[in-house]
C-alpha positions as CSV (number, residue, x, y, z in Angstrom):
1,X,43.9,29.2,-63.6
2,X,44.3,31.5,-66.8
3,X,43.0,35.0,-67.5
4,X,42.0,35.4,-71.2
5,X,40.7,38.8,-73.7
6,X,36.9,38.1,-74.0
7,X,38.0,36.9,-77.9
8,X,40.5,34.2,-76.8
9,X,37.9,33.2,-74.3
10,X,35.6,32.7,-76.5
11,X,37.8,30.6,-79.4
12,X,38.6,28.5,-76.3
13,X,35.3,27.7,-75.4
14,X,34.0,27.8,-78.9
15,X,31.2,30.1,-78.0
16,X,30.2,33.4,-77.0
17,X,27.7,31.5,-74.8
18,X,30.6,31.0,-72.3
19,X,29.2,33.2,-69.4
20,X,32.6,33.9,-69.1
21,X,34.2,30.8,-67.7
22,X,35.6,27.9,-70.1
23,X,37.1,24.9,-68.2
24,X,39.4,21.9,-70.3
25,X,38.5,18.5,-68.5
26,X,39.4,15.3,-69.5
27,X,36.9,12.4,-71.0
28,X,34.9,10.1,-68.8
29,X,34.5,6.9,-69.6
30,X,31.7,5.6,-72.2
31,X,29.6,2.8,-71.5
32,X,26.4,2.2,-73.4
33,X,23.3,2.1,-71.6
34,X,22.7,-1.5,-72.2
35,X,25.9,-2.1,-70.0
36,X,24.5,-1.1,-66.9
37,X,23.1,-3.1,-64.3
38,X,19.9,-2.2,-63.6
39,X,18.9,-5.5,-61.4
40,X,19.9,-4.3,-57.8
41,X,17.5,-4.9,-55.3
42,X,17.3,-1.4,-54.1
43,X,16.4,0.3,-57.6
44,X,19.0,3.0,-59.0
45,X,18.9,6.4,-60.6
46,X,20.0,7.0,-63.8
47,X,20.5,11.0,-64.9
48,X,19.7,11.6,-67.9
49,X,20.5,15.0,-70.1
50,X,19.6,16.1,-73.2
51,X,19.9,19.5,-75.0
52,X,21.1,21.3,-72.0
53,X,22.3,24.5,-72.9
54,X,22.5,26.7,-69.7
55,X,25.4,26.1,-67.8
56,X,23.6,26.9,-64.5
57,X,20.4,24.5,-65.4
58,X,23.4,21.7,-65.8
59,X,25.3,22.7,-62.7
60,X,21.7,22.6,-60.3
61,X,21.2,19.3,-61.7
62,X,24.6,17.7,-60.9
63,X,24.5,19.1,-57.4
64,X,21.0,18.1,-56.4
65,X,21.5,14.2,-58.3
66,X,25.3,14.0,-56.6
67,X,23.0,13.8,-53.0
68,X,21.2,11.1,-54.3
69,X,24.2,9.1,-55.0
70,X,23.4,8.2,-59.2
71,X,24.3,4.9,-60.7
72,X,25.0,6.6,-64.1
73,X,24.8,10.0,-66.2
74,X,23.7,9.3,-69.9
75,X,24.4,12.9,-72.0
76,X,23.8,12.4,-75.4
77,X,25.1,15.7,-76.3
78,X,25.1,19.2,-75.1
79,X,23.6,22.3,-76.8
80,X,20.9,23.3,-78.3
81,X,18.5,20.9,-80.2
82,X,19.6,20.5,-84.2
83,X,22.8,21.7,-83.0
């Protein structure tokens, strides 16, 4: 963990909508949606996101979907639509 000013925080993050935490993550991997199989016998849930901008709408959603086990998370993009 790394303390930084509110300035390098938010040249980190590329924001001032950081809410004052920036995390650097590595990449999961990319399939395209056609890749999936959808064909199992007992259905699936697919999450998908688009234009989420508050970090706290984004974190309820991944908590409450993790419980239902998802086959897949499709996010486009994240931000703000026209962004």
């Amino acid at each position: 963990m790394e303390y930084l000013a509110p300035e390098d925080l938010r040249q980190a993050s590329g924001s001032d909508q950081h809410q004052g935490v920036a995390m650097r993550v590595s990449s999961l991997p990319l399939d395209d949606l056609e890749s999936l199989d959808l064909t199992g016998t007992g259905g699936c849930l697919l999450v998908i996101l688009d234009s989420i901008v508050d970090p706290h709408n984004l974190g309820a959603i991944v908590r409450t979907a993790h419980c239902v086990a998802p086959m897949a998370w499709w996010c486009p993009r994240i931000g703000p639509p026209g962004q």
